[in-house]
C-alpha positions as CSV (number, residue, x, y, z in Angstrom):
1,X,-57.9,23.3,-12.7
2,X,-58.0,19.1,-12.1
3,X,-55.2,19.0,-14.5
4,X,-53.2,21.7,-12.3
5,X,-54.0,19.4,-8.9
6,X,-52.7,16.6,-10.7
7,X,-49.9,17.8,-11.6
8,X,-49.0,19.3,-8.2
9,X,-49.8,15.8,-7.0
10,X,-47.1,14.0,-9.1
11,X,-44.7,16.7,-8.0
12,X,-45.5,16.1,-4.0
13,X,-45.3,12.5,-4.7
14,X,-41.8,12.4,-6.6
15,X,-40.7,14.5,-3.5
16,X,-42.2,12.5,-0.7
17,X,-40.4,9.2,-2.5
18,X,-37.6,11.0,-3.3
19,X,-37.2,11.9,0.7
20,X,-38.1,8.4,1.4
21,X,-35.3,7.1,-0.7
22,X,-33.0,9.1,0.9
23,X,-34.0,8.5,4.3
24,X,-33.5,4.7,3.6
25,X,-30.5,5.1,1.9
26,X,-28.7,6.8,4.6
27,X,-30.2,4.6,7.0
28,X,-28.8,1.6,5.1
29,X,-25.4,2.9,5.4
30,X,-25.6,3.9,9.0
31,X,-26.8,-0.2,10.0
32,X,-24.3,-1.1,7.4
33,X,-26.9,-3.0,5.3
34,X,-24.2,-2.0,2.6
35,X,-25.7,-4.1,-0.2
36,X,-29.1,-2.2,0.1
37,X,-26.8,1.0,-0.4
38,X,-24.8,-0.1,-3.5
39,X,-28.9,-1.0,-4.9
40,X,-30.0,2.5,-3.9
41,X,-27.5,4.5,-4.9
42,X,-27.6,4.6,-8.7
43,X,-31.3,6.4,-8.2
44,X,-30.4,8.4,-4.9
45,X,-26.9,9.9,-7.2
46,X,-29.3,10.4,-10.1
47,X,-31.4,12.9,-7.8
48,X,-29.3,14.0,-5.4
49,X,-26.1,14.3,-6.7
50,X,-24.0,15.5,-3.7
51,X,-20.6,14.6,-1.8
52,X,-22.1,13.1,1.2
53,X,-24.2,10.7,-1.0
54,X,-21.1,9.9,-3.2
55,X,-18.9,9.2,-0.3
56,X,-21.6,6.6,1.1
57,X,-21.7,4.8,-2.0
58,X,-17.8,4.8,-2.1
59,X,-17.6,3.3,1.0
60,X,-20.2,0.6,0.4
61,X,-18.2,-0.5,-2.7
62,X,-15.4,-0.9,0.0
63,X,-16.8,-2.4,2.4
64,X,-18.6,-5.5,0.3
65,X,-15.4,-5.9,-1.8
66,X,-15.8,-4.3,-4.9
67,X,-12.4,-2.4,-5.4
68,X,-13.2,-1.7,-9.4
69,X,-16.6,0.1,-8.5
70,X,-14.8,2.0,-5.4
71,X,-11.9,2.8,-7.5
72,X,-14.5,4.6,-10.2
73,X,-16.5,6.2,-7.7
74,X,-13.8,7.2,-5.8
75,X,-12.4,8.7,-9.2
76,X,-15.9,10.5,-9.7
77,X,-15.7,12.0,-6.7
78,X,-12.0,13.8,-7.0
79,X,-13.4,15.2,-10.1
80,X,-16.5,16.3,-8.8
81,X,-15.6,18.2,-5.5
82,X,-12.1,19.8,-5.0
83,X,-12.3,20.6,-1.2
84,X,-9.5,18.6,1.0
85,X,-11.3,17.0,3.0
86,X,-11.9,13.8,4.8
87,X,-14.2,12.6,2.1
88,X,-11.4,13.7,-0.8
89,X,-8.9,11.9,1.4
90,X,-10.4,8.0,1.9
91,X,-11.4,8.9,-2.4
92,X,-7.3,9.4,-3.0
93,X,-6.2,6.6,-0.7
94,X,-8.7,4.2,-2.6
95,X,-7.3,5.5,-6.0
96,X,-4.1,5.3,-5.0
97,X,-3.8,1.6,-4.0
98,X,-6.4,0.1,-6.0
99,X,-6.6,1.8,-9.5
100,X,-3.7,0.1,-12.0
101,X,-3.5,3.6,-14.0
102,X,-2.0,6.5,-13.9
103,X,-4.8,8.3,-12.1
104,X,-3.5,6.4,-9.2
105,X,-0.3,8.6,-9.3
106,X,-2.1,11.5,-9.4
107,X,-4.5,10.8,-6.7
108,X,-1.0,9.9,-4.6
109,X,0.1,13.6,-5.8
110,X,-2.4,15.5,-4.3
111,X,-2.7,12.6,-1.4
112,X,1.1,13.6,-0.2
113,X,0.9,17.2,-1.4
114,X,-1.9,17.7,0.9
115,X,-2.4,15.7,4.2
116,X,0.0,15.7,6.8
117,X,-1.5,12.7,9.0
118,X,-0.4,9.9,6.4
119,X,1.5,6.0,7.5
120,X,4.8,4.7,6.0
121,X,2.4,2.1,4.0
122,X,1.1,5.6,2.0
123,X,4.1,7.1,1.4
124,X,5.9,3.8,0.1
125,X,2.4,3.1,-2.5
126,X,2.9,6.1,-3.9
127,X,7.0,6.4,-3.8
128,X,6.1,3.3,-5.7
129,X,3.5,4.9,-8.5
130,X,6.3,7.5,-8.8
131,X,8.8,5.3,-9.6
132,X,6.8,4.5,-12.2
133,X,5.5,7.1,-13.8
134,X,7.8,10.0,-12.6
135,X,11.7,9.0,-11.7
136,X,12.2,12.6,-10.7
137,X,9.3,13.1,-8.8
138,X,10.1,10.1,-6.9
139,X,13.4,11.0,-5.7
140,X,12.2,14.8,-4.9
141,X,9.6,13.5,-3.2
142,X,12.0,11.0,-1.1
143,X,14.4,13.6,-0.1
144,X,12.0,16.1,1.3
145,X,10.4,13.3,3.4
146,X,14.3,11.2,4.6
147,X,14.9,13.7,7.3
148,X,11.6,12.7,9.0
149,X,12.1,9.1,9.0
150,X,13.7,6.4,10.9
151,X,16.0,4.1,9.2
152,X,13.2,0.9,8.4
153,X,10.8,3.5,7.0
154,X,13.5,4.8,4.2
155,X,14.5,1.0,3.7
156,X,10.6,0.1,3.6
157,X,9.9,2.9,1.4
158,X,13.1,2.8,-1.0
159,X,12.4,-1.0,-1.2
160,X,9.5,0.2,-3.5
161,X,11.7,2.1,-5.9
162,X,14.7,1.9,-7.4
163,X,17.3,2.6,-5.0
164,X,21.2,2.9,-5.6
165,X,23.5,0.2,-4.2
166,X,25.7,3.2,-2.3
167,X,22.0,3.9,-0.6
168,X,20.8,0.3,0.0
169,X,24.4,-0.5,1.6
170,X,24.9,2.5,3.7
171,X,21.1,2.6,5.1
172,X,21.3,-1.9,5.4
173,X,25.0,-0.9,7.7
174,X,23.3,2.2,9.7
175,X,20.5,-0.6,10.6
176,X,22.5,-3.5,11.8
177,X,24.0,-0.8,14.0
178,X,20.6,0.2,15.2
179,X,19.5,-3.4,15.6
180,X,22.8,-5.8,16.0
181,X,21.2,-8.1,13.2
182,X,17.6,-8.6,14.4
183,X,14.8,-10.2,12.6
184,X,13.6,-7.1,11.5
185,X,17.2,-5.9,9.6
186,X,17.1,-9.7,8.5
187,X,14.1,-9.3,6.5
188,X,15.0,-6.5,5.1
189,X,18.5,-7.9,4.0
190,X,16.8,-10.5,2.2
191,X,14.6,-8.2,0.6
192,X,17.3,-6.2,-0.7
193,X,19.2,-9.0,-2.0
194,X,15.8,-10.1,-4.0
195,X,16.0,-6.6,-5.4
196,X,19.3,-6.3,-6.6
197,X,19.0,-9.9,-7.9
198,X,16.5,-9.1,-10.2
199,X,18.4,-6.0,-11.8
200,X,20.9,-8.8,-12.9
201,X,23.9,-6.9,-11.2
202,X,26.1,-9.8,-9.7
203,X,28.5,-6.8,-8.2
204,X,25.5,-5.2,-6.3
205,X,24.8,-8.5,-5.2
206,X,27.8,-9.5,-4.2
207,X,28.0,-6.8,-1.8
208,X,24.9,-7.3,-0.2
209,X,25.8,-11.0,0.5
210,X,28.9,-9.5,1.8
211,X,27.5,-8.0,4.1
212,X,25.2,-10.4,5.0
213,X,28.4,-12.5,5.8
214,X,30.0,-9.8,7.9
215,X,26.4,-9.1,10.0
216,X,25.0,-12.4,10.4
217,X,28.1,-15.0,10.0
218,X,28.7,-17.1,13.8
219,X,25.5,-16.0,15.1
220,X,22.8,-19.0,15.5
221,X,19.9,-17.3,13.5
222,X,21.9,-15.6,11.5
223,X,23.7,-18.5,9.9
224,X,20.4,-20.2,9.8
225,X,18.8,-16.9,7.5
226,X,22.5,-17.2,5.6
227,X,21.4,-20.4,4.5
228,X,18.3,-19.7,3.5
229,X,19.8,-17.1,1.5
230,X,22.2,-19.2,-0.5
231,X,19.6,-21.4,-0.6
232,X,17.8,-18.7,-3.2
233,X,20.5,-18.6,-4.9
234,X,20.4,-22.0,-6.0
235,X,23.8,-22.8,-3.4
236,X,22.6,-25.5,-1.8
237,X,26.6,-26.6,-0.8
238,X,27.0,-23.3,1.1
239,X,22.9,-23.3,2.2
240,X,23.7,-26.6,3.9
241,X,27.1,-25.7,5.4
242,X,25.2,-22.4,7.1
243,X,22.4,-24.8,8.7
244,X,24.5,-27.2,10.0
245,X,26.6,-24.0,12.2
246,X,23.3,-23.6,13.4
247,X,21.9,-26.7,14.3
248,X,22.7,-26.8,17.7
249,X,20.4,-23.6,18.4
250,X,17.7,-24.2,15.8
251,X,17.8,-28.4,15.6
252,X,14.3,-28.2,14.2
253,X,14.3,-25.3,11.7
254,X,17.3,-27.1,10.1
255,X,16.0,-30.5,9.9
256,X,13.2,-29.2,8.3
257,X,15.7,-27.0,5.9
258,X,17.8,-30.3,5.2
259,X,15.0,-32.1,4.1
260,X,13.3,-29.8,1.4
């Protein structure tokens, strides 16, 4: 009979601890004492093993810094509960942009595939992860979403792949027509330009400094962003003759161009 008390004991003990554990585990999370959480968690997941609990140890990982313990977590959890929700989501998006394997593309699959409410910055990270690992899933997946977008957002997003220079040129032209060759087109010029460099193409770049000559030529800042452009490309004759057409406008940007 003692023996049978005592056991019953130990079992109402392990419970009341347990419940204690729990209590300050979710309380740690709530006053975002995050460290206590990450401390508490391995026991708390050990024992009660459920989605809520997961998720608060996901986010805890996140929130101090450690994107390796998120990521694996986060990869835990997509394997351990299949229902969409918002849990699942923040567990994708965390794969997505912070795991380096291919598990990231597949957490960007099932991201895109099923939640509607996502940013440009999502849709480009995993155009990206597609590019990589799937060339045809990358392009489906850009044409179903082109009709939805403005102009930047396909630029933005196709600057993450690898775009044709008949798409990079017509989408770079539609946008100086949107913009008239603001600082906005600008930047994305340039960023083009750094693409196609690096594919080792001189006609595909020789067309985008083209048009970089029609858009931005006799227009203060845009002589001044010519310049810097040559300047990349190691013209420094051409860089220079650009600054000086804009000195008047921009006397202190070129000084400081001049002088590099």
């Amino acid at each position: 009979m003692n023996k049978f008390l005592i056991v019953i004991c130990l079992i109402a003990s392990f419970f009341l601890v347990s419940c204690n554990n729990i209590e300050e585990f979710k309380s740690a999370y709530q006053t975002e004492d995050y460290e206590s959480v990450l401390k508490l968690a391995p026991d708390i997941l050990n024992t009660d093993f459920n989605a809520e609990n997961l998720s608060y140890a996901i986010m805890a990982a996140y929130k101090t810094g450690d994107m390796k313990l998120a990521s694996q977590l986060a990869l835990l959890y997509t394997y351990s509960f299949k229902e969409f929700d918002n849990n699942q989501k923040v567990s994708l998006i965390i794969l997505m942009y912070n795991d380096k394997t291919i598990e990231a593309f597949y957490a960007g699959q099932k991201l895109v595939n099923n939640y509607k409410q996502l940013t440009i910055t999502d849709y480009s990270t995993y155009y990206k992860l597609a590019s990589l690992y799937d060339l045809n899933e990358a392009n489906s997946f850009y044409n179903s979403i082109s009709s939805k977008l403005f102009t930047k957002d396909k630029l933005i997003i196709l600057a993450n792949g690898n775009p044709t220079i008949v798409q990079i040129l017509t989408l770079l032209e539609s946008y100086y027509a949107e913009t008239e060759g603001n600082s906005d087109y600008q930047a994305l010029l340039a960023q083009y330009l750094e693409i196609v460099s690096k594919r080792g193409i001189n006609s595909d770049g020789s067309l985008i400094i083209n048009l970089a000559e029609n858009t931005l030529k006799n227009k203060p800042k845009g002589e001044l962003y010519l310049g810097d452009i040559y300047y990349k490309l190691g013209l420094k004759t051409k860089a220079v003759a650009h600054w000086n057409n804009a000195m008047e406008e921009y006397p202190a940007e070129v000084k400081s161009r001049l002088f590099m």
